[in-house]
N, C-alpha and C positions, 0 to 999 in steps of 0.2 A: 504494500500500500504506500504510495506516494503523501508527499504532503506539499501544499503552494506555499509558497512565501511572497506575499504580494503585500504593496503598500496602497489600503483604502482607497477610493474617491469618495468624494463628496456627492450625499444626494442631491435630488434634484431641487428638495424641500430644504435644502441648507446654504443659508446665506455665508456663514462662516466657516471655519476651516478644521472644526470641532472633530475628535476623530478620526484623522487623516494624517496623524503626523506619526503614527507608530506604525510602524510594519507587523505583518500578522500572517502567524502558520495556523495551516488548517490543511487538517487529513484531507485527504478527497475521499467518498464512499468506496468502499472495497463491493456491497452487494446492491442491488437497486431496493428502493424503498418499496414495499405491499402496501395496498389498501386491506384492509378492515373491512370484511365482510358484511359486520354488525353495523359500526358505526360510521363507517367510510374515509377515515383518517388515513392517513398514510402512516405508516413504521418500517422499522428497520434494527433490524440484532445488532448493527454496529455500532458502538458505543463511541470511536474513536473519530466520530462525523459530527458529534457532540463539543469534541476538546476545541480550542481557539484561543491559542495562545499569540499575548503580542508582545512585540519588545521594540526597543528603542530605535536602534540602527539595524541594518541588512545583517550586516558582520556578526550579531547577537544572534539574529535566527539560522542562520547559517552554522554558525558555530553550534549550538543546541542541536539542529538538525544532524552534524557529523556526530559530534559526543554520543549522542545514543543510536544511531547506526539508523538515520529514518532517511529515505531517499526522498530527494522534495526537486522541487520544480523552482525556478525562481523570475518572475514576473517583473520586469521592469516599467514603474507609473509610466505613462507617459507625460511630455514636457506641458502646462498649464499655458493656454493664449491669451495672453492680458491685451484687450481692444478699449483703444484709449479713446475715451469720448466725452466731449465737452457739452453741455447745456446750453455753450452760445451758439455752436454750430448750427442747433436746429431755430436759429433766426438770421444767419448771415442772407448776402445777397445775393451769391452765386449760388442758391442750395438746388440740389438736381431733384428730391422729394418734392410731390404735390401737397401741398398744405389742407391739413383736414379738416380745418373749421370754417 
């Protein structure tokens, strides 16, 4: 069983940067999950689909990951596009937008 080592994004509901600054392993499932006959939940025997461990820098999970002999995957974020935009722009003269009021 593998495990990822990836550094969060931010959802879609999050203005800030809350939770995204630790990197975090997590098992991948080793069996697929069943539904529940009775109740229609989904489950699964694997306990270790449960763990979610995070830490600081890459090199922490990394390191945890060799020390106890877990093969892992490692996921690099991708780089964030900061699009710089001014409140005066949407009244200048040359603006190429149709004006909606």
């Amino acid at each position: 069983m593998t495990a990822r080592i990836y550094k969060p994004a931010k959802t879609a509901m999050q203005s800030g940067l809350a939770r995204t600054k630790n990197w975090v392993l997590e098992h991948e499932p080793a069996t697929p999950r069943k539904i529940d006959p009775l109740m229609g939940w989904t489950s699964s025997a694997d306990t270790r689909a449960q763990v979610r461990l995070s830490f600081e820098t890459r090199e922490e999970a990394i390191a945890y990951a060799e020390r106890n002999g877990i093969p892992y995957r490692l996921e690099e974020p991708n780089p964030r596009g900061l699009i710089r935009k001014s409140y005066a722009d949407n009244f200048k003269f040359g603006r190429l937008g149709a004006w909606t009021h």
